[in-house]
C-alpha positions as CSV (number, residue, x, y, z in Angstrom):
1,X,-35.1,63.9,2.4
2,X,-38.2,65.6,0.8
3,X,-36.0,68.3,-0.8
4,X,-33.5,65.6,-1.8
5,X,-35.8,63.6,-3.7
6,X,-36.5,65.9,-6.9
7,X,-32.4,66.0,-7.0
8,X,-32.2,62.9,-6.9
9,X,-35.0,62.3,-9.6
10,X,-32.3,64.9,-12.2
11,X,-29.8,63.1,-11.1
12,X,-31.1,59.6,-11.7
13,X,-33.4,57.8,-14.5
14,X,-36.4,57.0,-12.4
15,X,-39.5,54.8,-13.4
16,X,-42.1,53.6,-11.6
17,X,-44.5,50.8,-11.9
18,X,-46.6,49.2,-9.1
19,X,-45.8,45.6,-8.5
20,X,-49.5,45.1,-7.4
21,X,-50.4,45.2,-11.2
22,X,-51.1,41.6,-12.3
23,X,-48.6,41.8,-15.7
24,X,-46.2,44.2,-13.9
25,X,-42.8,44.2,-15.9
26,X,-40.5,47.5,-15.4
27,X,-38.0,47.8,-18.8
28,X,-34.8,49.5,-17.1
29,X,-33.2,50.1,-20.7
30,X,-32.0,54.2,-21.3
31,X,-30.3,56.1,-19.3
32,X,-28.0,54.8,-16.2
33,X,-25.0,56.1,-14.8
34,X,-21.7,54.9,-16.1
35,X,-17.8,54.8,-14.1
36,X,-15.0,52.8,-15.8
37,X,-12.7,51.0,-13.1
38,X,-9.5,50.4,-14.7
39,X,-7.8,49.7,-11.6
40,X,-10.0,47.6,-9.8
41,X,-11.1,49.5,-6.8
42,X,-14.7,50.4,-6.9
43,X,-15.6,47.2,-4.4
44,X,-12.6,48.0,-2.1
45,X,-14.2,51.9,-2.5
46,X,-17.9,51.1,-2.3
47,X,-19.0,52.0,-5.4
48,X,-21.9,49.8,-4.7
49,X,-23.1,52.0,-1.8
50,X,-26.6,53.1,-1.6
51,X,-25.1,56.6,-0.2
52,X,-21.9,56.8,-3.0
53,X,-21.8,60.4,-4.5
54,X,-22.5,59.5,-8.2
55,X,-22.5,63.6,-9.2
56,X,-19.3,62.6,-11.2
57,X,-20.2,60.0,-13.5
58,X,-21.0,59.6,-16.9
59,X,-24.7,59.5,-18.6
60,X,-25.0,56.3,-20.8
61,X,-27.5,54.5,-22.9
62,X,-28.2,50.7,-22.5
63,X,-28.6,47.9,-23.9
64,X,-25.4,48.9,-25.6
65,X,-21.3,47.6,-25.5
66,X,-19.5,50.4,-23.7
67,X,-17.1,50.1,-26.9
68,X,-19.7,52.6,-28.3
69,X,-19.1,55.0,-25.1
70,X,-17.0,57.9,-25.7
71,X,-13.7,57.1,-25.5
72,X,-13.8,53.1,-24.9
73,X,-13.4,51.6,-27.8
74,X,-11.1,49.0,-27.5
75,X,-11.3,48.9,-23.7
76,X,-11.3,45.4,-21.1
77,X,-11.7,45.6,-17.8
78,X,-14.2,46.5,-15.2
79,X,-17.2,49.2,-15.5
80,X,-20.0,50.3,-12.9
81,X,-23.6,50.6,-13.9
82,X,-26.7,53.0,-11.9
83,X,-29.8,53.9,-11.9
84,X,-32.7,54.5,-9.6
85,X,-36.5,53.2,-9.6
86,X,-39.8,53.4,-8.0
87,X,-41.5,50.7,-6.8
88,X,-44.9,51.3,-5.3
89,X,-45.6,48.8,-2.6
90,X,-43.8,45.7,-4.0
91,X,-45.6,42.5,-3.5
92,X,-44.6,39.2,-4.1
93,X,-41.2,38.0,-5.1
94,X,-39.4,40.1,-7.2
95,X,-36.4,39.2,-10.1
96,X,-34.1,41.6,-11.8
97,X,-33.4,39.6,-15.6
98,X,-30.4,40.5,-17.5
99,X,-30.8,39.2,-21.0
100,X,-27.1,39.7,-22.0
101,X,-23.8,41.2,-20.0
102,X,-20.4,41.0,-21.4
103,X,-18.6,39.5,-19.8
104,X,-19.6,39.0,-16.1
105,X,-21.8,40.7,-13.6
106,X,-21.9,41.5,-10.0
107,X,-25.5,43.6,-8.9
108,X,-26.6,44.8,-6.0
109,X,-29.7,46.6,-4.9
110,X,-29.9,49.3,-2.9
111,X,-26.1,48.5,-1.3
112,X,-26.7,44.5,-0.5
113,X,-25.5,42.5,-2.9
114,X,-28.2,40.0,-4.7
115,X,-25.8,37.8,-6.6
116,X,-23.6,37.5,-9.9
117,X,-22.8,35.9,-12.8
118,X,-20.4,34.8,-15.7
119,X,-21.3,34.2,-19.2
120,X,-21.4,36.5,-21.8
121,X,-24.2,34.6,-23.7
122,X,-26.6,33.3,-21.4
123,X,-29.4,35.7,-19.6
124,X,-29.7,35.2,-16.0
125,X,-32.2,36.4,-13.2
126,X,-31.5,37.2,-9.4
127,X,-34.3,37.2,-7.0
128,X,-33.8,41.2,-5.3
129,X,-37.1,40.7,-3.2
130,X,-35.3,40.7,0.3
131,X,-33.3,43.9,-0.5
132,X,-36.1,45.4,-2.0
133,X,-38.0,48.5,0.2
134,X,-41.0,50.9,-0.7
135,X,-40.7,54.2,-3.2
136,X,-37.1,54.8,-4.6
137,X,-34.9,51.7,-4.5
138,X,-31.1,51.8,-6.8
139,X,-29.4,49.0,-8.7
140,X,-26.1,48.7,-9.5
141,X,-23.6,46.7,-11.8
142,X,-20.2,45.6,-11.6
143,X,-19.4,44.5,-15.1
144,X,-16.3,42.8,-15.8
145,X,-14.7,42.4,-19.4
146,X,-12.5,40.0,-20.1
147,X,-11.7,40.8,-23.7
148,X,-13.9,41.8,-27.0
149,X,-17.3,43.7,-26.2
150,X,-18.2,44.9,-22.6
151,X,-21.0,46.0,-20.9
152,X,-24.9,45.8,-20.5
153,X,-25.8,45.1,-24.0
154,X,-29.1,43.4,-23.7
155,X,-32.1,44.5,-22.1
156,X,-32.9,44.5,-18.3
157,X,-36.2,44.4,-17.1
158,X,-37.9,43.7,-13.3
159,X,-40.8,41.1,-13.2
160,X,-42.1,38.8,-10.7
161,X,-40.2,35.8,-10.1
162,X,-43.5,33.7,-10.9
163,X,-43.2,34.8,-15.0
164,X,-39.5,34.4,-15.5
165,X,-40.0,31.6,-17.4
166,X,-42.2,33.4,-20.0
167,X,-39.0,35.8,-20.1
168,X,-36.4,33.6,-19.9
169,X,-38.0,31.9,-22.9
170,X,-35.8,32.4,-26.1
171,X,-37.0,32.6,-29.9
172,X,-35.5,28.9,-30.3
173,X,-37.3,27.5,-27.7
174,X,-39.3,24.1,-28.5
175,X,-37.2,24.2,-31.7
176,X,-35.6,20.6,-32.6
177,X,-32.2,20.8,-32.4
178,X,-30.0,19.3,-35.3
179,X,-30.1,16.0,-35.1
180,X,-26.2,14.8,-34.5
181,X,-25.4,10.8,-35.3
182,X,-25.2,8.1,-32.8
183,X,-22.0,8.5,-32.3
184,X,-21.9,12.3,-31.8
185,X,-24.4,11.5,-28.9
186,X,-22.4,8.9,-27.8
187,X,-19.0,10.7,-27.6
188,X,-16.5,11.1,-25.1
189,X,-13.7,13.6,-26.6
190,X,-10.0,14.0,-25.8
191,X,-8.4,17.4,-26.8
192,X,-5.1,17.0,-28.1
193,X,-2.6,19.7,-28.3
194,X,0.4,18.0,-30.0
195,X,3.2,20.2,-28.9
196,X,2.3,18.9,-24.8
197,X,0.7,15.8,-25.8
198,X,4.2,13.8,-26.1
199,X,8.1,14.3,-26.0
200,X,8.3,14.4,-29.8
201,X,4.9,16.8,-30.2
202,X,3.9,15.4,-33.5
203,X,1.3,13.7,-34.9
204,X,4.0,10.5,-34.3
205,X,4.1,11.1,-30.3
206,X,0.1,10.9,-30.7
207,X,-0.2,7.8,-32.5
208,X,2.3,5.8,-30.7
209,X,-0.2,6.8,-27.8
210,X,-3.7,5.7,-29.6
211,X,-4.2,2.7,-27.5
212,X,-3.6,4.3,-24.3
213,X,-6.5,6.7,-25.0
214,X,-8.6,3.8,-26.4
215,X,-8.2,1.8,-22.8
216,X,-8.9,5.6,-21.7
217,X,-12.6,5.3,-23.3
218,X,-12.7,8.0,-25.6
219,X,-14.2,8.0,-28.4
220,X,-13.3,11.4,-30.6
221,X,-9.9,13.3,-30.9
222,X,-9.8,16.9,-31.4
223,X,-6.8,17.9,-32.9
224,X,-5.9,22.0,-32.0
225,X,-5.1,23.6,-35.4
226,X,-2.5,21.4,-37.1
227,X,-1.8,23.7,-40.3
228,X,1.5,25.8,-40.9
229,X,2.1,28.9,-38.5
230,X,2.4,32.3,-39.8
231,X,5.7,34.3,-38.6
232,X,4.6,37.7,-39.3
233,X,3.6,39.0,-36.1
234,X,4.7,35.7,-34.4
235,X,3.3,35.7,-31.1
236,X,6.5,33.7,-28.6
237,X,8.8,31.3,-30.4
238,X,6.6,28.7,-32.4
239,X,3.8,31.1,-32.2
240,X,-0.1,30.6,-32.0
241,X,-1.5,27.8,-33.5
242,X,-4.6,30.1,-34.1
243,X,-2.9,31.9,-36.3
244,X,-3.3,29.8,-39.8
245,X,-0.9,30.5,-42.9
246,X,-2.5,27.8,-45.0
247,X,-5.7,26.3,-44.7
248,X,-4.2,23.4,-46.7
249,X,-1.2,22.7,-45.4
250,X,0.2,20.6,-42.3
251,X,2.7,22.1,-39.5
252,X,6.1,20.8,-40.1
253,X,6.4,21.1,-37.2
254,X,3.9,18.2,-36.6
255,X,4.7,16.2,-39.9
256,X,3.9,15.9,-43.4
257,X,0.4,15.1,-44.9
258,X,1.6,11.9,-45.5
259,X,2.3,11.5,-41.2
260,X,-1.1,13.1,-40.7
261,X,-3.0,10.3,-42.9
262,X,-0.8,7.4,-41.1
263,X,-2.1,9.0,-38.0
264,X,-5.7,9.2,-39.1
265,X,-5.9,5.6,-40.1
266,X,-4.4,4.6,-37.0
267,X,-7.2,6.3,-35.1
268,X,-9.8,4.5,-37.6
269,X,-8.2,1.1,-36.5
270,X,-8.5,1.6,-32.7
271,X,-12.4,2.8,-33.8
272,X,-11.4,6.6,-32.6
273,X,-13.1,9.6,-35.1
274,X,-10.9,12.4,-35.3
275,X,-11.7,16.1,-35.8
276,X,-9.3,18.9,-36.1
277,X,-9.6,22.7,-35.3
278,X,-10.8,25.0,-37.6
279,X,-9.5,28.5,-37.7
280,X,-12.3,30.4,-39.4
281,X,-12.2,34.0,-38.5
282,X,-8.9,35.0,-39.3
283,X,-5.4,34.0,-40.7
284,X,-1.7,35.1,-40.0
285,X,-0.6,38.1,-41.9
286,X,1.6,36.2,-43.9
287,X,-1.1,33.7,-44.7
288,X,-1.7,32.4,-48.8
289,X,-5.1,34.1,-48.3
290,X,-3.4,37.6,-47.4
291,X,-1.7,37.5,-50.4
292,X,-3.7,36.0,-53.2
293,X,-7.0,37.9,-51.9
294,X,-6.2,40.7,-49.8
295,X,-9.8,41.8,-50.6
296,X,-11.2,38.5,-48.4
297,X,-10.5,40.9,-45.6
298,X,-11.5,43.0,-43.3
299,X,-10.4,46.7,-43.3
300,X,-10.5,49.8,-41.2
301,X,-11.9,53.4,-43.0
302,X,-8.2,53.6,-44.5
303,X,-8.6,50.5,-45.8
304,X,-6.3,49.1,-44.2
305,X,-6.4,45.1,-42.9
306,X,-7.3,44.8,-39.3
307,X,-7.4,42.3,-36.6
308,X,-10.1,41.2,-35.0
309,X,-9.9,42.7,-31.5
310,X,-6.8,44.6,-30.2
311,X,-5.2,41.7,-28.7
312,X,-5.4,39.3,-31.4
313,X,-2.4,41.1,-33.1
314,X,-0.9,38.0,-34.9
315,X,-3.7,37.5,-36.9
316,X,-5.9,39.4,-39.5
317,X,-9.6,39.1,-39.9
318,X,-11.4,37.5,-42.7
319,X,-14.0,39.1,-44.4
320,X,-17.2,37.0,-44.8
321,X,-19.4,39.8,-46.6
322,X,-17.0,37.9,-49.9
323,X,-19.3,35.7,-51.5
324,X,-15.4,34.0,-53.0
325,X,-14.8,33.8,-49.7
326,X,-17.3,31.8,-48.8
327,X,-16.8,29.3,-51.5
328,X,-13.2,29.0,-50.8
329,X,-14.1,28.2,-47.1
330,X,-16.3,25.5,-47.6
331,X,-14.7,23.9,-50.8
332,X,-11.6,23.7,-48.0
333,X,-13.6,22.3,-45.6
334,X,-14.6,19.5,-48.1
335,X,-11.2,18.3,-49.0
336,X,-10.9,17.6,-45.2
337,X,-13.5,15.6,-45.0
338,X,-14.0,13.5,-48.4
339,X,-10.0,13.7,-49.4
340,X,-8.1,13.1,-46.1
341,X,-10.7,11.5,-44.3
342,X,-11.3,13.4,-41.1
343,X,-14.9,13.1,-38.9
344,X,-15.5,17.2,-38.6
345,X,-14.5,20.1,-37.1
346,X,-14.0,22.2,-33.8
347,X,-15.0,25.9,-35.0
348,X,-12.5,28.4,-33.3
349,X,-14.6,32.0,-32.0
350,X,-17.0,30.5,-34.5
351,X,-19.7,33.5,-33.1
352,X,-17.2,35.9,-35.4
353,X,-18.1,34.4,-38.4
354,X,-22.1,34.8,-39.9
355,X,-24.4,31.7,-38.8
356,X,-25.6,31.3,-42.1
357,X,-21.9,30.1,-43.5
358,X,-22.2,27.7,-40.9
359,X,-25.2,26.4,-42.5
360,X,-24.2,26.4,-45.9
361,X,-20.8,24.5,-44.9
362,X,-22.5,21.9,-42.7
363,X,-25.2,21.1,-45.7
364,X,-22.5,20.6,-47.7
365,X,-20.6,18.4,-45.9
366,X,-23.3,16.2,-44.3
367,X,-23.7,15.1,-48.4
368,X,-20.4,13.6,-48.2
369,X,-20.9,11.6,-44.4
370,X,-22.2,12.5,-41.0
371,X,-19.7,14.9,-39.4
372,X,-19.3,16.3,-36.0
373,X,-19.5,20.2,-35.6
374,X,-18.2,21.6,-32.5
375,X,-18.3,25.5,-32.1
376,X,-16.7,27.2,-29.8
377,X,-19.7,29.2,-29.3
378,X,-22.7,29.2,-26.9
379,X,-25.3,30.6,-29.1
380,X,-29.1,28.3,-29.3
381,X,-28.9,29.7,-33.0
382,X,-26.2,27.5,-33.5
383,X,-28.1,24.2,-32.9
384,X,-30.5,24.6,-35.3
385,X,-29.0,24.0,-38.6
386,X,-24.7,24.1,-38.3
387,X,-23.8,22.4,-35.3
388,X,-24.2,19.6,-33.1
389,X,-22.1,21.1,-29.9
390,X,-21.6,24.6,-28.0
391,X,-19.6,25.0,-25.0
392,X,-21.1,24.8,-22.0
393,X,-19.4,27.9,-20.4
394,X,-21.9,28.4,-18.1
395,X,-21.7,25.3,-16.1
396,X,-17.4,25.9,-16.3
397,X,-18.3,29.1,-14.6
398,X,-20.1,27.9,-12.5
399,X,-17.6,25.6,-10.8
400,X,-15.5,27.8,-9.0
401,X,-17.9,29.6,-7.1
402,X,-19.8,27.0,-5.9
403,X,-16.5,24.9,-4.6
404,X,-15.0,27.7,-2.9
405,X,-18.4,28.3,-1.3
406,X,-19.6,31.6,-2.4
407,X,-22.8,30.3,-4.7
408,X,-25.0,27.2,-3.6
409,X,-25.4,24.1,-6.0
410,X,-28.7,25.4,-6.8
411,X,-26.9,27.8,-9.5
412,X,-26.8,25.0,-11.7
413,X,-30.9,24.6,-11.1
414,X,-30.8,28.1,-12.9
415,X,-27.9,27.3,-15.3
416,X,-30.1,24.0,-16.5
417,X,-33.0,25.8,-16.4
418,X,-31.9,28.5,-18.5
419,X,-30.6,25.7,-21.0
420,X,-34.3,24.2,-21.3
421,X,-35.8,27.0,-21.9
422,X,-33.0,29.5,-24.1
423,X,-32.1,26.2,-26.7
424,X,-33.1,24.0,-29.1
425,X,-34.7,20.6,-27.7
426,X,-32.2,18.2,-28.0
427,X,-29.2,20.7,-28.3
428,X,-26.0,19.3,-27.0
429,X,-23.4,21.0,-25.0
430,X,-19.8,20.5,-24.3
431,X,-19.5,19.9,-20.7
432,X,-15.7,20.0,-19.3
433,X,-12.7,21.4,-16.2
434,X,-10.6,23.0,-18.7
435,X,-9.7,23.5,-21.6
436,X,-6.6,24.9,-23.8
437,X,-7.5,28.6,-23.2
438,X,-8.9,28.2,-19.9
439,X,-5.3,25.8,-18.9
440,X,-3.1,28.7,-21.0
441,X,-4.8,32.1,-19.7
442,X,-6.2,31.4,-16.2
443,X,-4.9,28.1,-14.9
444,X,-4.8,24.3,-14.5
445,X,-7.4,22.8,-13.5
446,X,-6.1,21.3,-10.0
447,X,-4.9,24.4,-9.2
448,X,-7.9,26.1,-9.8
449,X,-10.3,24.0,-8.0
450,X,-7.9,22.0,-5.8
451,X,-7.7,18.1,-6.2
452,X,-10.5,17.4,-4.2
453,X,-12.9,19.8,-6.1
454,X,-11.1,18.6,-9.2
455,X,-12.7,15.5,-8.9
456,X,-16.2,16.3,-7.8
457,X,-16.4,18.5,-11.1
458,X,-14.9,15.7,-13.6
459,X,-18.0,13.6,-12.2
460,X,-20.5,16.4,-13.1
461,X,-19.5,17.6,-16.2
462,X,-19.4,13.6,-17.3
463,X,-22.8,12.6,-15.6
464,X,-25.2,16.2,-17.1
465,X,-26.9,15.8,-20.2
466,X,-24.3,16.7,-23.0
467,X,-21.3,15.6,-24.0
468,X,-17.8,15.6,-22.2
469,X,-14.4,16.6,-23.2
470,X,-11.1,16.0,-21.3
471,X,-7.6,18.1,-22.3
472,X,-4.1,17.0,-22.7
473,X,-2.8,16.0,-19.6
474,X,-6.2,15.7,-17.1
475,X,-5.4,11.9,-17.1
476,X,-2.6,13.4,-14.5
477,X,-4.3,16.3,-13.3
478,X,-1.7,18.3,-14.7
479,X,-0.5,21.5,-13.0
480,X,1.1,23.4,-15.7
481,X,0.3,26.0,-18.1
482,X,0.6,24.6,-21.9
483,X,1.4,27.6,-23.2
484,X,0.2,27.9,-26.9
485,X,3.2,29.9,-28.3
486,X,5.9,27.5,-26.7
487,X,6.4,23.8,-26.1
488,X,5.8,23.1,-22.5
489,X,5.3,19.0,-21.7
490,X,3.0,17.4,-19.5
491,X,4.6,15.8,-16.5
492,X,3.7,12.1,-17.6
493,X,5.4,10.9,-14.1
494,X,2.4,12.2,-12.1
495,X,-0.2,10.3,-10.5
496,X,-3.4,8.8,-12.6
497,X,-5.5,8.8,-10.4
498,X,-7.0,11.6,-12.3
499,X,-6.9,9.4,-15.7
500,X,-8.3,6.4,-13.4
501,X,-11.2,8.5,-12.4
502,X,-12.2,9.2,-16.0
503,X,-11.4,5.7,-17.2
504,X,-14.1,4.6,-14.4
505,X,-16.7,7.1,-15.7
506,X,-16.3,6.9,-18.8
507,X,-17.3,3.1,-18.7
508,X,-20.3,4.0,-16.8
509,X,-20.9,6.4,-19.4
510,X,-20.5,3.5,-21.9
511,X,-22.8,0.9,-19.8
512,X,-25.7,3.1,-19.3
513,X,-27.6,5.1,-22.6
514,X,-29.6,6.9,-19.8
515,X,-25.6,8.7,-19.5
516,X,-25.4,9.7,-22.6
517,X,-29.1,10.3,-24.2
518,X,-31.3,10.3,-21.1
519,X,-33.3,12.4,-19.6
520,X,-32.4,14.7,-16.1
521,X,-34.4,14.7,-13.3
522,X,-33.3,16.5,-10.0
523,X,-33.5,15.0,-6.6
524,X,-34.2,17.2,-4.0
525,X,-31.1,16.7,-1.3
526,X,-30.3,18.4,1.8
527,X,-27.9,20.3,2.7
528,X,-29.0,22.1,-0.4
529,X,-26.2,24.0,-0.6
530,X,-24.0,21.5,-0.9
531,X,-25.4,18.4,-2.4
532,X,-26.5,18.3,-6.0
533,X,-28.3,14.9,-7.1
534,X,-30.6,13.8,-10.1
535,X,-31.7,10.9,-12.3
536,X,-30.4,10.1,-15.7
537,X,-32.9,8.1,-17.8
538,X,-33.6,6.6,-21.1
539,X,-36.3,4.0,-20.6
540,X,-35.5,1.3,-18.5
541,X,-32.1,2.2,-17.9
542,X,-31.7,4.7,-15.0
543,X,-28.8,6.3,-13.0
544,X,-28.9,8.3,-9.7
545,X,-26.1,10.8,-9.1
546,X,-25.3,12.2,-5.8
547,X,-22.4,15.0,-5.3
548,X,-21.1,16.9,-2.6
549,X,-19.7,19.9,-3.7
550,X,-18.9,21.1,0.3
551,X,-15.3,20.7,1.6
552,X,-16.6,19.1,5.2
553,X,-18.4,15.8,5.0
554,X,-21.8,15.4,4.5
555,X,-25.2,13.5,5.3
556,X,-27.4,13.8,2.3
557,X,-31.3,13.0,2.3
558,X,-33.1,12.4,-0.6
559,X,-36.4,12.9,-1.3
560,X,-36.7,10.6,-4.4
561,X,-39.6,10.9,-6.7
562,X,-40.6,7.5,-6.7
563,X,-43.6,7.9,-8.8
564,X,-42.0,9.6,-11.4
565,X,-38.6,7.6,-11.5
566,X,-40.4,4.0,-10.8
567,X,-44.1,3.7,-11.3
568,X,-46.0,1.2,-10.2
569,X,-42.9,-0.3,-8.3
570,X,-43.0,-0.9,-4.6
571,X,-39.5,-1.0,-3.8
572,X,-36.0,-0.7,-5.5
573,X,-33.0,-2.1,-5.7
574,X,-29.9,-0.1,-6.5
575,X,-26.5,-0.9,-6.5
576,X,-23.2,1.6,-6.5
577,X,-21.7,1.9,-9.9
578,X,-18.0,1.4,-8.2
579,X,-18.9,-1.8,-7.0
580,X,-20.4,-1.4,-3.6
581,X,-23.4,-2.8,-1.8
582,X,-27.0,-3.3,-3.1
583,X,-29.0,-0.4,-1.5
584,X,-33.4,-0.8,-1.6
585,X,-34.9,2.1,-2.0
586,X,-38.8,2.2,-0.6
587,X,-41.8,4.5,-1.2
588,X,-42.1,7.2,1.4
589,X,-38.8,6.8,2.8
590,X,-35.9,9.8,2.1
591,X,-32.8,7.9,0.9
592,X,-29.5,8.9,2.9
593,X,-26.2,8.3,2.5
594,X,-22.8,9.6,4.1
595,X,-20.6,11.4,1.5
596,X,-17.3,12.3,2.3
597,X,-15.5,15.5,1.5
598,X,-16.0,16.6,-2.6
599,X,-17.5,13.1,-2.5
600,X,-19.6,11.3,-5.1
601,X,-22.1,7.9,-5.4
602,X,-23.3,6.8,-8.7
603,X,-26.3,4.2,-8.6
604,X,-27.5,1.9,-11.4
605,X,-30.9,0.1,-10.7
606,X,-32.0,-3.4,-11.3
607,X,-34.8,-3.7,-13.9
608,X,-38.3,-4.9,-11.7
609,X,-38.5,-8.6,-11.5
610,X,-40.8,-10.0,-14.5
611,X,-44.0,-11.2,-13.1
């Protein structure tokens, strides 16, 4: 071993630090070893082995996308990450803190795996300290791309577990988030993708369907991109709806402007907003844009148009650098909103285009009336002057791991806390099972977390701070893909018990403002693996939600905070939110309840009796 050790020193980067120093923090940016894994068989190889010949792979540099690697540009899939370092008697817990991998990560240290993650936008920590061992000590990563930019392209750094807060902390932190009207806060929003919505898959089929989704409890429609498709480059038959040829212009598919307007005052009548999707980036490449300003676009060294990734191939990307550009954009964007009438916008990949147009555009429009901005995007910047929702990606990601067992319910402790601390205060995120990419590319929702886990995750994402968002067809747990380049129907026939589920929450959402704008407080529960419970609370109004994420039934304990949650107050009186039996709940005493299997009890609490 001791004439090993200076081979492996040439081999590997090695630093060394001693975790006995009060403000230790070890940078692991610069050199690491690099192995792409097209095929998918490092883990089935062990490529994670503390004892895997690494003679063979490449030298990189990090924080960096891999697209800057020799050779990768343009390349998805999976990658392997190593290096070596010292640690000189570690004491104390230990965290390894990824501030950004794209897409998702799998680490282990020194051959046992610590943990994973998805997300592309949020840093995450993992807690090494039980696989850690004196002197020289190697860390690996699995990262998997799933389209766009790949790799390890933030900085990773070891600190003790104790000041991960300090470094979890983001540059928008304490910030005051946009502040978003009522009824932004308030919302509940049904995403509408008109070719599966109805039989007729126009904006007719939708409005003969308004007060269905009124008795559903919604409160905002978000239309996916209802202008004209581009056929150049057509993606299936009717091609992407993504793929805009006129930002002015309606689908004929859909209707006429004229239909649209009928629909939009229907809406108004049953006291729905409505918001449609906005296609920003990029249009088709027979688009009105493409040929009036084919210098609004993006172009390679030959000056040639491009896309914006490799797979996006029936589209071409705009070119934001154009101060015309810009003005065209947002003059657009105000015809849709003081003209025709609509409440806002859903921002498509809105990450690809510049923040500050996002600013510009939303100052704009909040002179005509309050708007809602949704951008698909998860970035805190976001929240501070352009938009008043994200998507929550990281809870969605979340879901599956922890219903099919592999992570404990605590991930969403670290999901939360990463929330707090990364955004704006006051930031809102979108908080949903699916959606039309996630339903198209991966799959349906009930097939992806089973009926049972289905229902358990409708609860969550409708009872965490944010705001959330059903799709087309979740009313009936629908079990088909809705492909976006053909028509493909929801199965109306099927059971709604799904759409029953949501009515019910949805009023609870609606009877109780702690839902909605209140603040979270976690209850610690056991089994902790499995049971995940907190307050909701906005002054005197106050909610207590218990889930069971396990498959098997469980008996969950509660150690309630009473002094926190009810000061001053002896005991309490709660009663179940589905209409079941007054519970007290007394100082000193652990609350428990039986849950069944993916089970869930919501509690409201009667206000103290006046003295």
């Amino acid at each position: 071993m001791i004439k090993l050790l200076p081979l492996l020193l040439m081999v590997f980067m090695v630093v060394s630090a001693s975790a006995q120093e009060a403000a230790f923090r070890l940078p692991l940016d610069g050199e690491w070893l690099f192995r792409v894994d097209s095929a998918k068989v490092g883990i089935a190889q062990g490529w994670y082995l503390d004892s895997l010949d690494r003679s063979g792979w490449e030298r990189v540099q990090t924080p960096k996308y891999w697209e800057e690697y020799p050779g990768l540009a343009g390349y998805d899939g999976w990658g392997w990450f190593s290096r070596t370092f010292i640690l000189d008697r570690p004491a104390g817990s230990i965290s390894v803190h990824f501030a950004g991998v794209d897409d998702d990560a799998v680490v282990w240290v020194n051959g046992v795996e610590v943990g994973d993650h998805a997300g592309y936008t949020d840093p995450f920590a993992l807690d090494i300290t039980s696989a850690l061992r004196p002197g020289l000590n190697s860390l690996v990563v699995l990262v998997k791309d799933n389209g766009g930019g790949g790799g390890i392209y933030k900085p990773v750094t070891l600190i003790p577990t104790r000041l991960l807060d300090e470094l979890l902390k983001g540059p928008y932190y304490g910030t005051p988030a946009l502040k978003s009207a009522d009824w932004v806060r308030d919302a509940v929003i049904y995403s509408v993708y008109l070719r599966s919505f109805s039989p007729e898959g126009n904006f007719a089929g939708l409005e003969k369907r308004l007060p269905e989704l009124k008795n559903l409890g919604v409160s905002v429609l978000w239309l996916l991109p209802v202008n004209p498709v581009g056929e150049k480059n057509r993606k299936g038959t009717l091609g992407s709806p993504y793929a805009v040829r006129d930002f002015y212009g309606i689908n004929p598919e859909f209707g006429t402007l004229a239909d649209f307007k009928r629909l939009l005052a229907a809406a108004k009548k049953e006291g729905l907003r409505l918001i449609i999707d906005l296609v920003a980036d990029h249009t088709s490449w027979d688009s009105r844009l493409i040929g009036e300003h084919p210098d609004w676009f993006r172009k390679d060294a030959q000056g040639n148009i491009v896309s914006p990734n490799a797979d996006w191939t029936d589209v071409a990307a705009l070119d934001y650098t154009k101060p015309a550009l810009r003005r065209y954009m947002i003059e657009m964007m105000r015809w849709w909103v003081k003209d025709v009438g609509i409440d806002g916008f859903r921002c498509d990949v809105a990450e690809l285009v510049p923040n500050d147009f996002w600013e510009e555009a939303r100052a704009q429009l909040n002179r005509i009336k309050p708007v809602m901005m949704l951008a698909e995007g998860s970035l805190p910047v976001e929240h501070v002057r352009a938009f008043d929702l994200t998507y929550s990606w990281n809870v969605y990601d979340a879901l599956d791991p922890i219903l099919q067992g592999k992570r404990p319910v605590t991930l969403l402790d670290q999901i939360l806390k990463n929330e707090r601390l990364q955004f704006p205060t006051g930031s809102l995120r979108l908080r949903f099972t699916t959606n039309h990419d996630k339903n198209a590319w991966d799959a349906p929702a009930v097939l992806k977390f089973g009926k049972d886990g289905l229902r358990v995750a409708t609860v969550l994402v409708n009872t965490l701070p944010g705001v959330p968002m059903i799709y087309t067809g979740e009313e009936v747990a629908n079990d088909r893909k809705l492909s976006l380049f053909e028509k493909v129907g929801v199965d109306w026939s099927r059971p709604r018990e799904m759409g029953e589920l949501w009515k019910s929450l949805i009023a609870i959402r609606h009877a109780h403002l702690a839902l909605s704008r209140g603040d979270m407080l976690r209850v610690p529960a056991s089994p902790e693996a499995d049971v995940f419970s907190f307050f909701r609370a906005a002054g005197s109004d106050k909610v207590l939600v218990v889930l069971n994420f396990s498959p098997e039934p469980r008996t969950a304990s509660l150690a309630v905070p009473m002094d926190r949650i009810f000061p001053r107050q002896g005991f309490v009186k709660m009663k179940d939110a589905a209409g079941g039996k007054t519970i007290v709940l007394q100082p000193g005493h652990p609350l428990e309840m039986a849950l069944e299997p993916r089970g869930y009890r919501i509690f409201s609490f009667e206000p103290p009796a006046k003295k």
